[in-house]
C-alpha positions, 0 to 999 in steps of 0.5 A, a space after each residue: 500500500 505504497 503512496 504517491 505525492 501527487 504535488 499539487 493538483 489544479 483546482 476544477 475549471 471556472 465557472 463562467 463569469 458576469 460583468 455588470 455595467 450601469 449604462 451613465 449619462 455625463 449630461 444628466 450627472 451635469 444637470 443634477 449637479 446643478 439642480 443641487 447647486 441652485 435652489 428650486 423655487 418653492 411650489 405651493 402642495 408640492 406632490 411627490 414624484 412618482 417612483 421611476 424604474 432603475 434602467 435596466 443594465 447589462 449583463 455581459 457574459 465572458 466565456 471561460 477560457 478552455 482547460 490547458 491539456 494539463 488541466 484536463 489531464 488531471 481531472 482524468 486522473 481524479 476519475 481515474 480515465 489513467 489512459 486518457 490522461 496519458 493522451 492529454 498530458 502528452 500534449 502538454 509541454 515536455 519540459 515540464 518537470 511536474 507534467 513529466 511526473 504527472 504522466 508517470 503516475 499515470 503509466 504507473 497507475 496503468 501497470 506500465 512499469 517501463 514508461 512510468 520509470 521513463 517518466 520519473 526519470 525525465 522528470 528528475 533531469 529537469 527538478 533533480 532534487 524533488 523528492 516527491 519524485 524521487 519517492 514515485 521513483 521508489 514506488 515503481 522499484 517496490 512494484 517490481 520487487 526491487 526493494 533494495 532499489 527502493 530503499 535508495 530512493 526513499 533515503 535520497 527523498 529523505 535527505 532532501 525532505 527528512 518530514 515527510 511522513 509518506 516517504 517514512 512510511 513508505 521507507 518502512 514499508 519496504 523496510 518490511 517487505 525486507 524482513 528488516 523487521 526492527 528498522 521497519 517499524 522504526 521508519 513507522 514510528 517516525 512517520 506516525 509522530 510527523 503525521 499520527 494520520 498517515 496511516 488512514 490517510 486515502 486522498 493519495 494515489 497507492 499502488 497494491 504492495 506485491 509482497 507475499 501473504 506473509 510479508 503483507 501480513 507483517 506489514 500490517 502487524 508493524 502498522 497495527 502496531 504503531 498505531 496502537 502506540 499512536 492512541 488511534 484504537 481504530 487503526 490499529 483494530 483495522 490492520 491487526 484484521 488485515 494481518 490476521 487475514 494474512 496469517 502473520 499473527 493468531 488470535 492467541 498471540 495478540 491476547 497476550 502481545 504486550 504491543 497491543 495491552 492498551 487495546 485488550 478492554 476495548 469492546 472491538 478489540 475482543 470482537 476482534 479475536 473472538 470472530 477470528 477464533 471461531 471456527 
């Protein structure tokens, strides 16, 4: 459940605007300001005037301008038209370092590993040192299974952006996929005392980690269990289920594991165990 740092998307196309303009006479401004200057001669009963309706005005309607391909582009991408954003991000310009990472989430998300790279890479030769970048980098090796690839990049994007809670997390997720259990959860902690929310965190583009039953599993106990140590209950309830699911740990051990006592009185916790004990 590796995460994207999609940078900044547009906001939706404007609406069409109004102008309004009051139509004006210079004369008539120049005959009430000498009706104002000079007094009027006292009639006898004056009546008063009758109420005259404002002129009308004018409404002049400006159409707005067209949605630029890198525009229309990411509102593909926010309903999930991935091929189709592709189409509109290559007519953008290509010597923008964002498009180029824009389109490269789009391969990604399309499963195309090779252009997705390309991408990323082309990318980074104009904006070397964004670490968002660096971190889709990281995602595409840890979809390929190239792990030790991936820890690269997510310590580089460290270096350049050490508060990043998504690059921790990510880091400790591959960390994981590594077996390297300890320093893992270490990168999970971290990530947890930047952003106690990145963990639930689902407005960023993820792909599916292609680890094991087993190494998802363990991925999942080491989230569950920074949680817990965070005070988010129901986080930590959600991926303990998930590592249950994937047979990393069993009802028994959980019961006893002193990582999750703060969550042994909890109403959900014992529904936890208890439907994962039944037969």
């Amino acid at each position: 459940m590796l995460r994207f740092d999609t940078h900044r998307w547009l906001p939706a196309l404007a609406l069409l605007a109004g102008i309004v303009a009051s139509p004006g006479s210079s004369q008539a401004d120049d005959h009430a300001q000498n009706q104002a200057q000079t007094p009027a001669p006292a009639q006898p009963n004056p009546q008063p005037a009758p109420l005259q309706p404002a002129p009308p005005q004018t409404t002049v309607h400006v159409p707005a301008d067209p949605p630029t391909p890198e525009q229309l582009g990411d509102s593909l991408v926010m309903h999930q038209r991935y091929q189709a954003a592709i189409a509109a991000y290559a007519n953008a310009p290509q010597d923008s370092a964002a498009v180029l990472n824009k389109l490269g989430i789009a391969y990604q998300m399309m499963r195309n590993s090779k252009d997705a790279i390309r991408c990323y890479k082309a990318s980074l030769k104009i904006s070397p040192n964004s670490p968002r970048v660096i971190n889709n980098l990281g995602t595409v090796y840890d979809s390929l299974q190239q792990y030790a690839q991936a820890e690269r990049m997510y310590r580089k994007a460290l270096k350049l952006d050490p508060q990043s809670a998504l690059i921790l997390k990510n880091l400790g997720s591959d960390l994981l996929a590594q077996h390297n259990f300890r320093k893992g959860a270490e990168a999970y902690k971290q990530a947890l005392a930047i952003d106690p929310n990145i963990f639930q965190d689902r407005t960023s583009l993820r792909v599916e980690n292609p680890a094991s039953a087993h190494d998802r599993g363990a991925i999942n106990y080491y989230m569950a269990r920074g949680c817990a140590h965070s005070g988010l209950t129901d986080c930590a309830i959600q991926y303990l289920r998930m590592a249950l699911n994937e047979g990393f740990t069993t009802p028994k051990k959980l019961a006893v594991d002193s990582d999750f006592a703060s969550l042994r009185e909890l109403p959900a916790f014992k529904q936890l165990l208890a439907a994962q004990s039944a037969p």
